[in-house]
N, C-alpha and C positions, 0 to 999 in steps of 0.2 A: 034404275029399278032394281031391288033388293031380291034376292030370290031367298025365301025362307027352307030352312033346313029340311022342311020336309016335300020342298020339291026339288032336293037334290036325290038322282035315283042312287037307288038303294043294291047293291050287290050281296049274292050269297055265296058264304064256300063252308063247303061238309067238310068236314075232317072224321076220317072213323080209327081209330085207337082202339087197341084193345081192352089199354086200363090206361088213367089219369098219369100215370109217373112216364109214358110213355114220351109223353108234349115236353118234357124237362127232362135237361143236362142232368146225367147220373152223373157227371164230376162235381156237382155244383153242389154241396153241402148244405144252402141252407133251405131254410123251410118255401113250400110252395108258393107264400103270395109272393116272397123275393127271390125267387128261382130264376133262374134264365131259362128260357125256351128250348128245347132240344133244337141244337145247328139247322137240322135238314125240316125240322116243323116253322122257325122264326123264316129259312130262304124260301121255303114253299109259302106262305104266308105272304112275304115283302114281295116275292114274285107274283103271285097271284093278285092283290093290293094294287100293284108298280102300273099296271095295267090298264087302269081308271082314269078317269077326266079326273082331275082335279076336286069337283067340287061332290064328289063320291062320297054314300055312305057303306057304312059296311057291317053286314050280318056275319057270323061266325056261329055256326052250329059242329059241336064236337061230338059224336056219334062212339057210345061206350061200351064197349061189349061185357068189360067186367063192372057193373054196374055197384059203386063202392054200397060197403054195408051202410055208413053212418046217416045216407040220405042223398038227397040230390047235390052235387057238386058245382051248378050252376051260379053261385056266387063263388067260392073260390075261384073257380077257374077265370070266372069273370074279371075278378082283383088281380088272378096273376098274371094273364095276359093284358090288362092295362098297365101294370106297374111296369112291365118287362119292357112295352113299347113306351111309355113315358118316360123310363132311364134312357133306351137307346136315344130318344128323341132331346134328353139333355146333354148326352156322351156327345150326338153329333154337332148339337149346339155349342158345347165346348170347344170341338173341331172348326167349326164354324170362326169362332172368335179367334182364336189360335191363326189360324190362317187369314186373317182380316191384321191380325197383327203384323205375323210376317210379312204382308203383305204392305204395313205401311213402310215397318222397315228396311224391308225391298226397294220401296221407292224414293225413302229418305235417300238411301244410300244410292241408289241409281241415279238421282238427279243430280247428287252430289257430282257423280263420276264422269258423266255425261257432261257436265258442265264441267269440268279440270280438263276432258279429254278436246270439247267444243273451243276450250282454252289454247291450250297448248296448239290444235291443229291452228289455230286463227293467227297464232306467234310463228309458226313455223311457215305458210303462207306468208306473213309481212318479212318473214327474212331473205326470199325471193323464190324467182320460179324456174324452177328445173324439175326434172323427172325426179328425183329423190324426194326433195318437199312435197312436191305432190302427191307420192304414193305416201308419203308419213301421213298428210294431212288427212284424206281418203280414210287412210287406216284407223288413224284417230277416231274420226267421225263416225266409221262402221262398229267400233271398239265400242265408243261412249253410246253408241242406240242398242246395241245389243243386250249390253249391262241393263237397259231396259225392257229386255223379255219377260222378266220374272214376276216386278212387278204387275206388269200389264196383263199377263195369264194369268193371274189371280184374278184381278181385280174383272176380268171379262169373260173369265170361262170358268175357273176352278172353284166359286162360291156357289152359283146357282146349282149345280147337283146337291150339293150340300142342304142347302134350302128347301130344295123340293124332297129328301130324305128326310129332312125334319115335319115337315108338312104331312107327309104321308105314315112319320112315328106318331105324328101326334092326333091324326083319324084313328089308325090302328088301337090306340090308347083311348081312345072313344068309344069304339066297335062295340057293336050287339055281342054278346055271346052268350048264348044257348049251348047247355048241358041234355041230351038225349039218351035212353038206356038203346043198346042199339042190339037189334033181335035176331 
């Protein structure tokens, strides 16, 4: 059974600013709809966001004390915070891929090694058995599994946070947002 978008509940967060340039990086040159976020407005946000079920929606009202001359800023603001979580949510998706990479050639190369190390311990074993061979063969063997940590924390723990970042860039990039003159 399918749950429609509108009975997933729905979360609110105020934000109150003084004026609109407040929400954006003053190092970031360019115009508002491609701005990045001010640092501590995007962590309050992804923090606040981070918090929800999964299948969460999310309101965003921004509360304006200097209420701009030219009109309500409610579309703007709307375009630049989707845009700003829609980049982050490709940036991580890149990261994503990137480490899916490493991650094969982590395990290219691990099984390679594992298997030269599984090799060699099994030659040094038929060459007979004393204390010596045995700690080599041991060694070997602990050598060639180890070589296989990297892969294997990718591939079982290091994607899914990623995942779930993306997930949650790409609701944020969804998000209601509402523009308020704030009194």
């Amino acid at each position: 059974m399918n749950k429609s978008a509108s009975s997933n509940p729905a979360h609110r967060l105020s934000l109150r600013v003084r004026e609109i340039a407040q929400l954006f990086n003053s190092m970031d040159p360019t115009p508002f709809l491609n701005k990045d976020l001010d640092p501590e407005a995007n962590t309050f946000i992804e923090t606040w966001a981070s918090g929800f079920p999964p299948g969460s929606r999310f309101h965003i009202t921004i509360h304006i004390e200097q209420w701009p001359s030219d009109g309500d800023p409610s579309e703007l603001l709307t375009e630049a915070v989707h845009n700003h979580f829609a980049y982050k949510a490709e940036n991580t998706r890149n990261a994503l891929k990137h480490l899916m990479r490493q991650g094969r050639m982590s395990l290219v190369i691990g099984i390679v090694f594992v298997s030269l190390c599984l090799l060699a311990a099994d030659i040094i074993g038929n060459l007979g058995a004393n204390v010596g061979s045995n700690i080599a063969r041991e060694s070997l063997t602990i050598v060639g599994w180890v070589a296989m940590w990297r892969p294997l924390q990718i591939f079982l723990y290091d994607w899914w946070p990623l995942q779930r970042q993306i997930r949650l860039y790409q609701k944020l990039s969804r998000a209601h947002i509402q523009a308020v003159q704030s009194k």
